[in-house]
Backbone as numpy.savetxt, mean C-alpha at the origin, in Angstrom:
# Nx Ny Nz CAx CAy CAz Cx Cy Cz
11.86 -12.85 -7.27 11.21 -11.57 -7.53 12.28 -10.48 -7.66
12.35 -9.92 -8.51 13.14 -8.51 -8.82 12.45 -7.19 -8.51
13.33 -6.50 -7.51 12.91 -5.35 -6.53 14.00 -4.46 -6.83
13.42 -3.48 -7.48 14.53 -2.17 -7.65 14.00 -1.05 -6.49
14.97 -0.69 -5.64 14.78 0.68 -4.82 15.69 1.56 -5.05
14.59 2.86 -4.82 14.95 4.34 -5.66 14.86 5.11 -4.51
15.96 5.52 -3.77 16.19 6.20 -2.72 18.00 6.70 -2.68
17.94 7.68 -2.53 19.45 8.30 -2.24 19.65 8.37 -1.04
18.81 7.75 0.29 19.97 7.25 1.19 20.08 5.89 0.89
21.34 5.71 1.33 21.85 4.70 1.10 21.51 3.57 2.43
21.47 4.40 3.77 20.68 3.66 4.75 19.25 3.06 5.02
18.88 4.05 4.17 17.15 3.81 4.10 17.56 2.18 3.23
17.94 2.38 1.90 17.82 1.58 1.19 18.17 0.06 2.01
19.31 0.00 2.85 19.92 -1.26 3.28 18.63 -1.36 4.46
17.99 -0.93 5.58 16.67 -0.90 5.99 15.49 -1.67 5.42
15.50 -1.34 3.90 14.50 -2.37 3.70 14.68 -3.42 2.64
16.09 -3.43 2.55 16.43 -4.81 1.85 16.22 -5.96 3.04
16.29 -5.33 4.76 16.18 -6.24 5.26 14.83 -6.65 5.79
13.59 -5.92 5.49 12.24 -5.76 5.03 11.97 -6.55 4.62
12.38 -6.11 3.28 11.95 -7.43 1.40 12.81 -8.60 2.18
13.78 -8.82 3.18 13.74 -10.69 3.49 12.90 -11.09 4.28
12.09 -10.49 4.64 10.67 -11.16 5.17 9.87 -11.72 4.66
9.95 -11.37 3.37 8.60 -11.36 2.24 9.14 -13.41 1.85
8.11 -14.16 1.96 8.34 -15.61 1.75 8.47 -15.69 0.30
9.44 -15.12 -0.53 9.53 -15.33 -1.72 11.56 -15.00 -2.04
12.16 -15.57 -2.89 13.79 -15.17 -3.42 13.55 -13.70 -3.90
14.55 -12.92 -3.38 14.39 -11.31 -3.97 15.96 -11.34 -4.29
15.70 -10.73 -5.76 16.97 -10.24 -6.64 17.07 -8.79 -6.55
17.81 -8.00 -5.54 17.26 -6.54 -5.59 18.25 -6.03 -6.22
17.66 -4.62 -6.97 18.85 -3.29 -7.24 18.57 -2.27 -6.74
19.70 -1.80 -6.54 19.39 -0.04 -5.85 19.82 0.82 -6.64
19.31 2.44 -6.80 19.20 3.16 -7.16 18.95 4.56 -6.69
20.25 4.98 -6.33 19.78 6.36 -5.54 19.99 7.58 -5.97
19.46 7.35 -7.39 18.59 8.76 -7.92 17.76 8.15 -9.47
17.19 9.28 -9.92 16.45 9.10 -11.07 17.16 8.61 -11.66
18.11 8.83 -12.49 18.87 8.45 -13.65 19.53 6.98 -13.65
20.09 6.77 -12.23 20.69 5.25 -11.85 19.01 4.92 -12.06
17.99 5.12 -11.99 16.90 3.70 -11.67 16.35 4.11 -13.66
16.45 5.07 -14.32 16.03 4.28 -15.47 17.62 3.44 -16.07
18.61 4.13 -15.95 19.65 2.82 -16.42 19.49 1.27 -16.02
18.42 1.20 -14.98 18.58 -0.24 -14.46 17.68 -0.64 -15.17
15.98 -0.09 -15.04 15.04 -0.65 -15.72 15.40 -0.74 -16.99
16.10 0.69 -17.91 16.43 -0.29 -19.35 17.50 -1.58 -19.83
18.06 -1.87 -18.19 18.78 -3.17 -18.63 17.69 -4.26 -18.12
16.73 -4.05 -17.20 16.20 -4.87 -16.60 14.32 -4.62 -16.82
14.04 -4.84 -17.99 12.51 -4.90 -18.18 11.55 -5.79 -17.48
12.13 -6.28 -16.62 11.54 -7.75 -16.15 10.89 -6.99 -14.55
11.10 -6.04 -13.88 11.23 -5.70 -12.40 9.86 -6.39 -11.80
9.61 -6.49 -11.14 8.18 -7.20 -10.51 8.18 -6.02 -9.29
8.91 -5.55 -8.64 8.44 -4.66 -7.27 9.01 -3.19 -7.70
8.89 -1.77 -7.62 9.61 -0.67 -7.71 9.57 -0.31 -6.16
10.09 0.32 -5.30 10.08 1.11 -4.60 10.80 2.21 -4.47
9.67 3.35 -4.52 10.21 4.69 -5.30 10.09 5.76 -3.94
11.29 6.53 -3.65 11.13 7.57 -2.36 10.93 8.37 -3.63
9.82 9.53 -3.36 9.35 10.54 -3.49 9.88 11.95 -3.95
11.03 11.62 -2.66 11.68 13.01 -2.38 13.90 12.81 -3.59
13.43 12.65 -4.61 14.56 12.33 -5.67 14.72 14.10 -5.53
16.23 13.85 -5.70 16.63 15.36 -6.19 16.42 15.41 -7.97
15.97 16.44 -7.98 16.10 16.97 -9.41 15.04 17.00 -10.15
14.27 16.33 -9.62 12.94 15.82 -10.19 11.38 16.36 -9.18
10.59 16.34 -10.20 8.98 16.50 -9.08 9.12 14.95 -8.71
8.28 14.84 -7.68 7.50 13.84 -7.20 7.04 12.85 -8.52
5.62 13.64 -8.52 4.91 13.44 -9.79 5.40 12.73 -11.15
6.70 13.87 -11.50 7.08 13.77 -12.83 7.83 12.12 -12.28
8.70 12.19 -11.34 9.02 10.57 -11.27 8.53 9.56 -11.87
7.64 9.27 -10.64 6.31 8.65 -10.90 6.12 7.94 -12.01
5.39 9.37 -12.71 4.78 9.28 -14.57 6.00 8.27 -15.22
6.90 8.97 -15.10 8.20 8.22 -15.90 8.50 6.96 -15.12
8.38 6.35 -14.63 9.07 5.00 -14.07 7.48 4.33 -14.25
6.46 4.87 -13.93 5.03 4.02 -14.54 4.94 3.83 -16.16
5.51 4.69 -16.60 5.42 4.55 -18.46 6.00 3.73 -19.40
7.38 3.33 -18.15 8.42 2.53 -18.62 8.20 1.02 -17.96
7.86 1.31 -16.66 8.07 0.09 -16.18 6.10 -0.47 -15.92
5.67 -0.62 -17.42 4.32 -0.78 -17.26 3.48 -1.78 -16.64
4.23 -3.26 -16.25 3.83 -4.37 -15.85 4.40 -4.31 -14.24
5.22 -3.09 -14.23 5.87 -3.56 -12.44 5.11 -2.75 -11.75
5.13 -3.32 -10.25 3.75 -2.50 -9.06 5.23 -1.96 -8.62
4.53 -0.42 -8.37 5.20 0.68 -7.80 4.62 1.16 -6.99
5.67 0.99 -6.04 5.10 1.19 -4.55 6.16 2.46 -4.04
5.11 4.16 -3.87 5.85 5.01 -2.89 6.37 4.73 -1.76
7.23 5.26 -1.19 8.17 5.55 0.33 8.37 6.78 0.59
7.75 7.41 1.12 7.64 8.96 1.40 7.92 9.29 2.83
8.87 10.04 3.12 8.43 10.89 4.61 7.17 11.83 4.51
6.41 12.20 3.48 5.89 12.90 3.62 4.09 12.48 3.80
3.02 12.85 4.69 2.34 11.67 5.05 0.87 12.73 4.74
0.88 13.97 4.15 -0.05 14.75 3.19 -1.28 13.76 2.50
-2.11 13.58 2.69 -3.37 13.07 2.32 -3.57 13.37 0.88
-2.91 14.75 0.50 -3.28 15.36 -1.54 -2.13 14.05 -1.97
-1.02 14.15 -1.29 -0.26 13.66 -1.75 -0.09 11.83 -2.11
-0.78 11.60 -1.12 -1.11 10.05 -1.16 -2.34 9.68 -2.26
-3.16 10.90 -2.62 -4.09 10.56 -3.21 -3.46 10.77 -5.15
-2.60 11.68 -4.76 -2.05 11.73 -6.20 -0.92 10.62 -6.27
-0.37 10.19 -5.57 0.66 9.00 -6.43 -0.48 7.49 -6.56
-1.29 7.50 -5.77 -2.21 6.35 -6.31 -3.15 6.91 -7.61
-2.99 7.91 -7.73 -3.90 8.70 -9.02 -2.96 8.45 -10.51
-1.65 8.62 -10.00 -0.64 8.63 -11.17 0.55 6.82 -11.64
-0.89 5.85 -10.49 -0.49 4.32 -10.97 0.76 3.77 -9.80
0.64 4.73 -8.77 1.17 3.58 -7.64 -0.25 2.95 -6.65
0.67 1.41 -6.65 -0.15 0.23 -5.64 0.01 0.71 -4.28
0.32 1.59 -3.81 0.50 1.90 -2.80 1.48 2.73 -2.22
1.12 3.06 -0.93 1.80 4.74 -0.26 2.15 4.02 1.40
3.43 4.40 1.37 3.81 3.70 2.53 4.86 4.83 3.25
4.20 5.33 4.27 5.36 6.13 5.23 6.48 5.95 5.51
7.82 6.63 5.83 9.02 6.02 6.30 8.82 5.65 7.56
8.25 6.60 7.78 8.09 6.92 9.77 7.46 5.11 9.74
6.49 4.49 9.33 6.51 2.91 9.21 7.08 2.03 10.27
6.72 1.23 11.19 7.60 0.20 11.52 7.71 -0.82 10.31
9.04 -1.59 10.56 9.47 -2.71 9.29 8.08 -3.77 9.65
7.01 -3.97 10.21 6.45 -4.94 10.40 5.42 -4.47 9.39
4.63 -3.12 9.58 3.58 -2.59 8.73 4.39 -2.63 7.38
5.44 -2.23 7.12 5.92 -2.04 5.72 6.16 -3.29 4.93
6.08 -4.48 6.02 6.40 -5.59 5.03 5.07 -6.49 4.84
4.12 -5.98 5.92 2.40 -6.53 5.77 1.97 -5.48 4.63
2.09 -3.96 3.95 1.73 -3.50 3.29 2.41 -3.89 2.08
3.53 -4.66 1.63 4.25 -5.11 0.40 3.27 -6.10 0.73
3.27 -6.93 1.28 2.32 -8.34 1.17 0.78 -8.35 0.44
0.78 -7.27 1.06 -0.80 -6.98 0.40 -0.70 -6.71 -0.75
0.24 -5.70 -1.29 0.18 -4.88 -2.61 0.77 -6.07 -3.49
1.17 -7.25 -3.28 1.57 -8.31 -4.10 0.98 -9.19 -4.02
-0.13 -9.16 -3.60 -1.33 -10.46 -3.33 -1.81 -9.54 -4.26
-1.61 -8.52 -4.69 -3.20 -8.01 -5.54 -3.84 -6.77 -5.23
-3.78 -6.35 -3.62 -4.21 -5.28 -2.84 -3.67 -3.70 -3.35
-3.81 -2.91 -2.85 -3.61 -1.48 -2.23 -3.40 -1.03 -0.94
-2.36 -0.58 -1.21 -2.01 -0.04 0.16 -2.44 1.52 0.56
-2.79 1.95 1.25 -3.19 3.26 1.99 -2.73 3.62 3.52
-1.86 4.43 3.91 -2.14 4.89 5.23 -3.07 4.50 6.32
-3.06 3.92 6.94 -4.24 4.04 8.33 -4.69 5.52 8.74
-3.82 6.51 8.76 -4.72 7.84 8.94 -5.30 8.22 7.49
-5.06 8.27 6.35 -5.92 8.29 5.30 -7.02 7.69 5.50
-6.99 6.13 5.93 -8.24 5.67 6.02 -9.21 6.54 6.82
-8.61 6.82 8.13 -9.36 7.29 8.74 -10.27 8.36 8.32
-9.48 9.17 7.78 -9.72 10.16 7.53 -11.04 10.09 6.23
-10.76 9.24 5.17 -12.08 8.58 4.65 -13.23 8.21 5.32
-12.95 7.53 6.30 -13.87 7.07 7.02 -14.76 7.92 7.66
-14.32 9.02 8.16 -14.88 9.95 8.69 -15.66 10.53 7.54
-15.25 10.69 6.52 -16.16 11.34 5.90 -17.29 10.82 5.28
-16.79 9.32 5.24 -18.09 8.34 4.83 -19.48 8.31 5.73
-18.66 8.72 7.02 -19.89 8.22 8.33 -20.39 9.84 8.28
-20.37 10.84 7.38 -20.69 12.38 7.00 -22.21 11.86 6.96
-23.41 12.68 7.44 -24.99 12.23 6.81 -25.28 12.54 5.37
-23.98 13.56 4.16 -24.19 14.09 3.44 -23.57 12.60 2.43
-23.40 11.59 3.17 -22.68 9.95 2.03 -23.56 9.09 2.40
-23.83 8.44 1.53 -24.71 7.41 1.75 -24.10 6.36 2.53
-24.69 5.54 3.07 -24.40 4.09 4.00 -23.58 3.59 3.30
-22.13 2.48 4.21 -21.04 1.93 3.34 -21.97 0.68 3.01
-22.32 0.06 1.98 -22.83 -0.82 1.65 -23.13 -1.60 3.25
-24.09 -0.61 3.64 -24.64 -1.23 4.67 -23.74 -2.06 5.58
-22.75 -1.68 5.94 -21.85 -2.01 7.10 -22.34 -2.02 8.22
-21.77 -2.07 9.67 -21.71 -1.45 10.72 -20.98 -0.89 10.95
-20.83 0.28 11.88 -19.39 0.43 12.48 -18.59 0.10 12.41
-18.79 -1.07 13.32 -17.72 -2.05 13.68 -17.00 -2.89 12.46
-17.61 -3.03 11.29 -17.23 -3.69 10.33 -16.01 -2.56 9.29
-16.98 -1.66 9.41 -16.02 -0.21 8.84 -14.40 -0.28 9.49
-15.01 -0.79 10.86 -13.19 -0.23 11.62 -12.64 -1.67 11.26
-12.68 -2.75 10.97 -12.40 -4.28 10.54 -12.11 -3.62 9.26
-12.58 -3.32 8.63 -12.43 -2.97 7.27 -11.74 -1.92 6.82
-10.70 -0.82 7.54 -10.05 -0.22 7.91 -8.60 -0.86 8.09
-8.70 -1.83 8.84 -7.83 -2.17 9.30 -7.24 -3.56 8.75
-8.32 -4.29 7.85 -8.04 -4.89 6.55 -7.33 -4.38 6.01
-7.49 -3.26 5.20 -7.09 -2.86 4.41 -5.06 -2.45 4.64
-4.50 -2.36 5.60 -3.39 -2.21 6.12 -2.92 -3.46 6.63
-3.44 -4.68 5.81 -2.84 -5.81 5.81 -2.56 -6.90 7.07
-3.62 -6.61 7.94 -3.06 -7.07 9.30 -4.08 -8.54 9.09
-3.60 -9.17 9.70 -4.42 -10.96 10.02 -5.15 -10.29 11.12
-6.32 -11.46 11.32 -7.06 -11.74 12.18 -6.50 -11.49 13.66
-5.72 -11.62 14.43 -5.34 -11.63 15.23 -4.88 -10.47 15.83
-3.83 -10.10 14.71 -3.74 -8.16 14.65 -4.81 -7.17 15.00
-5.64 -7.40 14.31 -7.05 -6.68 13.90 -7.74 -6.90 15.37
-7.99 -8.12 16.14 -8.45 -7.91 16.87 -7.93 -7.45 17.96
-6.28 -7.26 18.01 -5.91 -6.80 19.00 -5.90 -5.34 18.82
-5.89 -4.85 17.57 -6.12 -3.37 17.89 -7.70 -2.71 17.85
-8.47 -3.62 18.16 -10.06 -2.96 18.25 -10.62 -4.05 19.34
-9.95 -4.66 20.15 -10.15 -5.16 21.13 -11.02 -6.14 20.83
-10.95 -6.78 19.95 -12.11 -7.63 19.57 -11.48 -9.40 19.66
-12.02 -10.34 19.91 -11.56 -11.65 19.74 -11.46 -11.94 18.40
-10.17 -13.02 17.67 -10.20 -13.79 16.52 -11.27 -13.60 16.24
-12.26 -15.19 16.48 -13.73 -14.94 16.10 -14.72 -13.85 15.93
-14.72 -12.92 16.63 -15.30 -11.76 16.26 -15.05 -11.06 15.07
-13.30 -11.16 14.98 -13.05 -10.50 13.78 -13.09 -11.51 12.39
-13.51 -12.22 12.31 -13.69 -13.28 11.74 -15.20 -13.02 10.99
-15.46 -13.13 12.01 -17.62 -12.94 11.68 -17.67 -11.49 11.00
-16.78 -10.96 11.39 -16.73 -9.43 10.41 -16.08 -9.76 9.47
-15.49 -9.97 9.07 -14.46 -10.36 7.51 -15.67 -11.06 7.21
-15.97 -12.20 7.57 -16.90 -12.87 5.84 -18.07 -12.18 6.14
-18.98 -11.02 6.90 -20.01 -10.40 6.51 -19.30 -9.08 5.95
-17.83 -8.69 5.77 -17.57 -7.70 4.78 -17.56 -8.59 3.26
-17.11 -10.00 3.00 -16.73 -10.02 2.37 -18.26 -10.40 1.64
-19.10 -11.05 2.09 -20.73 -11.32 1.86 -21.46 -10.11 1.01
-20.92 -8.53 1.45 -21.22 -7.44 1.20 -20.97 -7.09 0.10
-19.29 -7.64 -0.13 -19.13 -6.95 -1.54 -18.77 -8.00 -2.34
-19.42 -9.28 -2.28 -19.30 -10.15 -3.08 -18.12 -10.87 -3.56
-17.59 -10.50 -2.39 -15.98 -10.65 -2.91 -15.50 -12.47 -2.13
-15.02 -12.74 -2.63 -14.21 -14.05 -2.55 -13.10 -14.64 -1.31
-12.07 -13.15 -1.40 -11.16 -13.61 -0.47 -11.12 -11.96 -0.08
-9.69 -11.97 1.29 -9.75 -10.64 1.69 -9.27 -9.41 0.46
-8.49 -9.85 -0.20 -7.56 -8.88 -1.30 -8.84 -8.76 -2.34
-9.95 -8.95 -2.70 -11.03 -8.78 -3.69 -11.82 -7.64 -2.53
-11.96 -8.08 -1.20 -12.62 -7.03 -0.23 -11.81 -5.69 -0.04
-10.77 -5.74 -0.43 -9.65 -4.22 -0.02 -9.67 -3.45 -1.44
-9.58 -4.60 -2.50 -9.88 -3.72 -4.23 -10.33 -3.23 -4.29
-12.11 -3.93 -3.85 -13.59 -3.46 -4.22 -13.82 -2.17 -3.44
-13.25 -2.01 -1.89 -13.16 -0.78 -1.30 -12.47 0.66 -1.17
-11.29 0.29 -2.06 -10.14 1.20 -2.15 -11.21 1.28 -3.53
-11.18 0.76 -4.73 -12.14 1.37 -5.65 -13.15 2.20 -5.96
-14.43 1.90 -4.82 -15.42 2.49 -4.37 -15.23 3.57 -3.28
-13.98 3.98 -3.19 -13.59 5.20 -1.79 -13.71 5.03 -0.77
-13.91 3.69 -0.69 -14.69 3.11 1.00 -13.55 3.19 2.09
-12.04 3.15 1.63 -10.78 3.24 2.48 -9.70 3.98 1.50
């Protein structure tokens, strides 16, 4: 897999090259720590399969980044790295064609379960974004999440940030099996197949 990262520290960058060796796949990485080094790479290298793009490039908007490394690099998932953890802001780089928004502040464990996801197929989102959705879903002015429970909402929350069974139940205090019986009555709900068709269908529908 070919992984270009777009960050001008140079520490950040060596940080999560040792990240991406978690990931059970060969990674060919390049770095790039500014705009101009990362389109010289992509026009030698049309092939990229992962981007990871920090936000905060000198010289450039956010945004305008973005646009330009999505226009060029049309087949590769681009995945933000932001210190900055703004809710407008997470909602506009998934608006402008990134797979996902991933904090620095991050431990390397969430950051390499949120690449996992976003390369199975998924979306990645914040856990306080979710929340913060969530809350507004459980508003009386939104209709019912396709008839969830609660409890399935916070499973489904916490799906969505890539964690296994085991994870999940340790942070909602719930047993394996419990969280289990919630995954296939989320996944029963939205007709979905496996977990990464249940995180699409919900990140789609605003549900997380």
């Amino acid at each position: 897999m070919k992984v270009l990262i777009i960050d001008d520290h140079a520490l950040f960058r060596d940080g999560l090259l040792l990240v991406l060796s978690g990931l059970n796949t060969t990674i060919e990485p390049f770095e790039a720590g500014s705009y101009e080094s990362a389109i010289d790479i992509m026009d030698t290298h049309s092939d990229l399969d992962l981007i990871l793009l920090d936000l905060g490039l000198p010289g450039i908007s956010h945004l305008e980044a973005l646009t330009a490394i999505q226009q060029q690099a049309t087949d590769s998932l681009i995945v933000v790295l932001s210190g900055t953890e703004d809710h407008r802001m997470v909602e506009q780089a998934l608006q402008h064609g990134a797979r996902g928004y991933i904090p620095k502040s991050s431990p390397s464990k969430i950051i390499l379960n949120a690449l996992q996801l976003i390369i199975a197929g998924g979306t990645y989102v914040p856990p306080q974004i979710l929340q913060k959705n969530s809350a507004a879903l459980d508003s009386p002015s939104v209709s019912p999440n396709h008839n969830l429970t609660s409890r399935q909402n916070d499973v489904l929350i916490e799906l969505a940030t890539g964690k296994s069974n085991k994870d999940i139940g340790k942070a909602l205090d719930l047993t394996e099996s419990t969280v289990r019986s919630h995954v296939a009555a989320i996944l029963k709900a939205f007709n979905a197949s496996n977990r990464t068709q249940a995180v699409q269908y919900a990140t789609k529908n605003g549900m997380v």
